[in-house]
C-alpha positions as CSV (number, residue, x, y, z in Angstrom):
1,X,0.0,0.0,0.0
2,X,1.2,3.6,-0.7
3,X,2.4,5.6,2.0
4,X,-0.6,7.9,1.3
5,X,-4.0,6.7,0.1
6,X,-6.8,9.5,-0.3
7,X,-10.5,7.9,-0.4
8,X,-12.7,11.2,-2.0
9,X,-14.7,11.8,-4.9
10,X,-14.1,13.9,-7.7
11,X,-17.0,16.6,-6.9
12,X,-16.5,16.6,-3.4
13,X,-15.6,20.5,-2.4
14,X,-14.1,19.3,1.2
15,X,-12.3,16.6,-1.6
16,X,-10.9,19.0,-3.6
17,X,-9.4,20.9,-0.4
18,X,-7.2,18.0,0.7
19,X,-6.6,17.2,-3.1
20,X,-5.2,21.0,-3.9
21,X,-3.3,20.9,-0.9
22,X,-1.5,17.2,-1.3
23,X,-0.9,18.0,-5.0
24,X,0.4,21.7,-3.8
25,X,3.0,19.4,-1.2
26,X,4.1,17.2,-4.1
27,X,2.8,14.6,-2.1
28,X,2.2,11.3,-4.2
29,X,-0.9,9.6,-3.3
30,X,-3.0,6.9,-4.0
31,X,-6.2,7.7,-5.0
32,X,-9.7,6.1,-4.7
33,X,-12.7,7.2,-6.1
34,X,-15.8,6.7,-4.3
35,X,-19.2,6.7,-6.0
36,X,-21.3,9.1,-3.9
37,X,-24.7,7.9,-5.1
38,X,-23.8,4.5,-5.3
39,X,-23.3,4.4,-1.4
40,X,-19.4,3.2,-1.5
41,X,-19.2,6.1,1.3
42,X,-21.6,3.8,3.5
43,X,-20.0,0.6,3.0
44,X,-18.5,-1.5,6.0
45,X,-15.0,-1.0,4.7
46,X,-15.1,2.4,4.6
47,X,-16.9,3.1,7.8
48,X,-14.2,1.5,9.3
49,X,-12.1,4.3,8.2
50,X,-14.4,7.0,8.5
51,X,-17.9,6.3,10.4
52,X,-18.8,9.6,9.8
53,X,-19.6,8.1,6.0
54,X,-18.6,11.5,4.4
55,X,-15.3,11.8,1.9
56,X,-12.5,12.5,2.4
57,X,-10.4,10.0,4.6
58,X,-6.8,10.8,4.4
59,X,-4.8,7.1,4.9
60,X,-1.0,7.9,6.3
61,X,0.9,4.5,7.1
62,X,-2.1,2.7,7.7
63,X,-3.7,5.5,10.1
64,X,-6.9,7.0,8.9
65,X,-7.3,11.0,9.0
66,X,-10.8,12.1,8.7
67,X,-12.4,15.7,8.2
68,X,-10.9,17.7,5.5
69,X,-9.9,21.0,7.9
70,X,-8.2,18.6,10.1
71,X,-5.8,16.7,7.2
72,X,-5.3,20.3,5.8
73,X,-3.5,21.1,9.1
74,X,-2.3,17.6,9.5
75,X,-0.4,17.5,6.4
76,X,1.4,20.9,7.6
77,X,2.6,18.8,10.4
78,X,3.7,16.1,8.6
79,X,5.3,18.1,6.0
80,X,6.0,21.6,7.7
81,X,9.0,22.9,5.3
82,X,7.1,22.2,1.8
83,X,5.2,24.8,0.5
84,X,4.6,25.7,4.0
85,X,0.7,27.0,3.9
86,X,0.2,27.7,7.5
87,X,1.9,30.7,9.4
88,X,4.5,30.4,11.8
89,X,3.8,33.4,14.4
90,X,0.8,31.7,17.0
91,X,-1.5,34.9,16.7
92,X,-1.5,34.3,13.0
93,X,-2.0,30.9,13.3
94,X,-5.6,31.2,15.6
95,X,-6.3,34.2,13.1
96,X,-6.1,31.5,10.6
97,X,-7.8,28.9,12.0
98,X,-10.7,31.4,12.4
99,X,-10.7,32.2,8.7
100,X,-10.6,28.6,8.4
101,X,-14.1,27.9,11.3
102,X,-15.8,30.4,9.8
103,X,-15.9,29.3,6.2
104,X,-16.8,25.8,7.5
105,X,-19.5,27.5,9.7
106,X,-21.1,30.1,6.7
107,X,-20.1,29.2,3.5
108,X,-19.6,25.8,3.2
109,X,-23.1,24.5,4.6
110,X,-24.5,27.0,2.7
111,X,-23.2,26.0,-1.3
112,X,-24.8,22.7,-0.5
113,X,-28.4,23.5,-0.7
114,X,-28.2,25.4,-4.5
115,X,-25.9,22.2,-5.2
116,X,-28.4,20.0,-4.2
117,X,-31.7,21.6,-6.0
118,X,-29.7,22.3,-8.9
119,X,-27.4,19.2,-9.4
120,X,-28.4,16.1,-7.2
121,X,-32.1,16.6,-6.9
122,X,-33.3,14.3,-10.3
123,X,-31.6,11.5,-8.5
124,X,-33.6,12.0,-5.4
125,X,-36.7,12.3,-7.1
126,X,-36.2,9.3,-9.2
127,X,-36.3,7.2,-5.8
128,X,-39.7,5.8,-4.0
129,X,-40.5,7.9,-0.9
130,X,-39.2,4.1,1.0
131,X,-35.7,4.6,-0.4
132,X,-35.3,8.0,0.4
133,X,-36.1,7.2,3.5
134,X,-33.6,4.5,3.7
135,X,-31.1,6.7,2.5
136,X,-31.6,9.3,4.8
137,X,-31.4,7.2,7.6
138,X,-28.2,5.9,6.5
139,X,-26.1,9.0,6.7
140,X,-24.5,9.9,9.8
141,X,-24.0,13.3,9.3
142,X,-26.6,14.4,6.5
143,X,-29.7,12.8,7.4
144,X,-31.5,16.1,8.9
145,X,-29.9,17.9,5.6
146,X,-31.5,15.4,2.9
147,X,-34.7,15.3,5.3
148,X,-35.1,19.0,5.2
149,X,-34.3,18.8,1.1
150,X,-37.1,16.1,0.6
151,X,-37.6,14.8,-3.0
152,X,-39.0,18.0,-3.8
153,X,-35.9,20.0,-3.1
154,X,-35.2,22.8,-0.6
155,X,-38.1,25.8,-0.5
156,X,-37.1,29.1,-1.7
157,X,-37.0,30.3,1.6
158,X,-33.9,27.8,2.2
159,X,-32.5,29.2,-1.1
160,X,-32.3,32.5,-0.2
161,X,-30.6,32.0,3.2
162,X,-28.0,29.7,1.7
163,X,-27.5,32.4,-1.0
164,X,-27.1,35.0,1.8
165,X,-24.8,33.0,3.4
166,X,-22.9,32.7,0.3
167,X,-23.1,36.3,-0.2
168,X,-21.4,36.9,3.1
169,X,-18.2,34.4,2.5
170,X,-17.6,36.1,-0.6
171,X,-17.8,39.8,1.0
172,X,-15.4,38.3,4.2
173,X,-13.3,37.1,1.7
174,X,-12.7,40.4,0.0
175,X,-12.6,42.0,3.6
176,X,-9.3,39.4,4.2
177,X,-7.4,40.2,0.5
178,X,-8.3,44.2,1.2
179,X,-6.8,43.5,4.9
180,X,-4.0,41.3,3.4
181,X,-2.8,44.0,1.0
182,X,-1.5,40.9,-0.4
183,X,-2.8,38.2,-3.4
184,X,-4.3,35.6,-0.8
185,X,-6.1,35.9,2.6
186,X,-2.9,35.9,4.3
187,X,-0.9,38.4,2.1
188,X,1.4,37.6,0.0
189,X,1.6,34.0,0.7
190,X,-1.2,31.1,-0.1
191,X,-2.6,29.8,3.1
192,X,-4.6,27.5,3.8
193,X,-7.7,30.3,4.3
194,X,-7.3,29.9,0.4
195,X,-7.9,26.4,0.1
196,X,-10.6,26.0,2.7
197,X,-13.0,29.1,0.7
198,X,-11.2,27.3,-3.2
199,X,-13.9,24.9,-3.3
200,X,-16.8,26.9,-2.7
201,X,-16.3,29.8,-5.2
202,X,-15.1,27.5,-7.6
203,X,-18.6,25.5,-7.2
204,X,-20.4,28.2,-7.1
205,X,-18.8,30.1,-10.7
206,X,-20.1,26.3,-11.9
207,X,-23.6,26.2,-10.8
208,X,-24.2,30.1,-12.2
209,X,-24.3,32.2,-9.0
210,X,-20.8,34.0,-9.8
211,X,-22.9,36.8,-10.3
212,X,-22.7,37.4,-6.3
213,X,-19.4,38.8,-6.5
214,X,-19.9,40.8,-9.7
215,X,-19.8,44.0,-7.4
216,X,-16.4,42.6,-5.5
217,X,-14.3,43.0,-8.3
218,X,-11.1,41.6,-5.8
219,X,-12.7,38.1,-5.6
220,X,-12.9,37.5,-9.2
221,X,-9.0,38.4,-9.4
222,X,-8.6,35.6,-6.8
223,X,-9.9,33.2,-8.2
224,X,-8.2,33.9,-11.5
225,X,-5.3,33.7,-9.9
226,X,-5.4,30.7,-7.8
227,X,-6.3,29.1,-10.9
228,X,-3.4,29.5,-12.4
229,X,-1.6,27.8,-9.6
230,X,-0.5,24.9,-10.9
231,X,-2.0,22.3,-8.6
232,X,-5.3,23.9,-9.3
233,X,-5.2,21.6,-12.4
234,X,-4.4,18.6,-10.9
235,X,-7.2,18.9,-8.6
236,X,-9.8,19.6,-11.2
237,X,-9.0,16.6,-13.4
238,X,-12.0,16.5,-15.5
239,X,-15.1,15.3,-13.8
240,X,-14.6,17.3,-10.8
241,X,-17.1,20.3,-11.7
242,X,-21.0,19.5,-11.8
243,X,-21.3,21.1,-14.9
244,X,-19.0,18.0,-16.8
245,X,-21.0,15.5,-14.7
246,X,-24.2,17.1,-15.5
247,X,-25.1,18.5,-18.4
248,X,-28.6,19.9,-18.2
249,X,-26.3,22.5,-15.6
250,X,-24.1,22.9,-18.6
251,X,-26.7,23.3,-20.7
252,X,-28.3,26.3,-18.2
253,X,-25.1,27.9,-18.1
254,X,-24.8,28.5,-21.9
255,X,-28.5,29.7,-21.7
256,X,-27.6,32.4,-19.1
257,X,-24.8,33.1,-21.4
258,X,-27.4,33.5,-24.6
259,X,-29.6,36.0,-22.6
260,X,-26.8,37.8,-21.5
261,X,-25.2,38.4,-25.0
């Protein structure tokens, strides 16, 4: 077995975090896809690494590492001098692991809802009301979510908080780069800040609600630039946006595009 074995999935945003950063390390890894819908998440063998039955689990030697914030800052342990991501003065380091609590606190939650009505919802309401149930009950950690979501998708009501939450990540973020002075949250050098918001605004640039930051001129500039970085690629090997898994979200985009011409 590799010294490294990542178990994620390729649309995963707290995937793609621990992805961009083991890529950003150099960090060779074996990879293993799990299929989402399919339930390999649930399965015995994998609860046994992560009973949480969420993605990712990070293996190291044989030792599982669950929760994408927590590998983030456990592959700066392990590899402290390689593209060194977290800060070195204490006071920086809790003003990081703020940034870090409140994008899993704000943000995060909230890009799941428009991913769900917009992406995940025609699977749902392919099931019987029986198997939904079943699958509901078989999630650990997102049973209340899918129970709130139904197979008729989250209300508009829960659409518009989620897209204020959204609204306030993006404005923190630009309150952290005008703070920095610098290209990334930190200043001058990537932090993990950046990887922990990446996978949001990337997700939601690919579901059609970059429009929130059309006013915050400074997000769209980081964003540009981070992906240019080159493990930015590696991360989002293709399959990794909705919009190449799903095409009737591809096919809204260049709608949105039409009207807008």
């Amino acid at each position: 077995m590799a010294e490294f074995v990542l178990y994620n999935a390729p649309q995963s945003t707290c995937s793609q975090r621990v992805r961009y950063a083991l890529h950003a390390k150099g960090t060779a890894f074996e990879e293993h896809k799990l299929d989402l819908f399919a339930g390999d998440q649930l399965k015995p063998e994998y609860l046994a690494l992560n009973p949480n039955g969420v993605v990712p689990a990070l293996v190291h030697d044989g030792v599982p590492v669950i929760d994408s914030a927590v590998i983030l800052e456990y592959l700066e342990d392990v590899f402290p001098d390689v593209a060194p991501m977290r800060p070195e003065d204490p006071k920086d380091v809790a003003r990081l692991r703020a940034m870090m609590r409140f994008v899993d606190e704000v943000p995060t939650p909230a890009v799941r809802v428009p991913s769900y009505n917009l992406a995940f919802l025609p699977h749902f309401q392919s099931m019987s009301e029986e198997a939904f149930q079943a699958l509901c009950d078989s999630k650990p950690l997102r049973r209340e979510f899918l129970m709130r979501m139904g197979r008729t998708g989250f209300p508009q009501k829960d659409m518009d908080e989620a897209l204020g939450r959204l609204r306030r990540g993006v404005e923190r973020l630009a309150r952290w780069l005008e703070e920095s002075g610098g290209a990334w949250a930190m200043g001058d050098r990537f932090s993990l800040a950046d990887i922990a918001i990446m996978p949001v605004i990337v997700r939601m640039d690919d579901i059609n609600l970059g429009s929130v930051w059309d006013d915050v001129p400074a997000v769209s500039a980081w964003l540009d630039r981070i992906r240019s970085t080159d493990p930015f690629g590696k991360t989002y090997y293709h399959g990794s946006l909705l919009t190449e898994k799903y095409p009737h979200l591809a096919e809204l985009a260049r709608s949105k595009a039409k009207r807008s011409a």
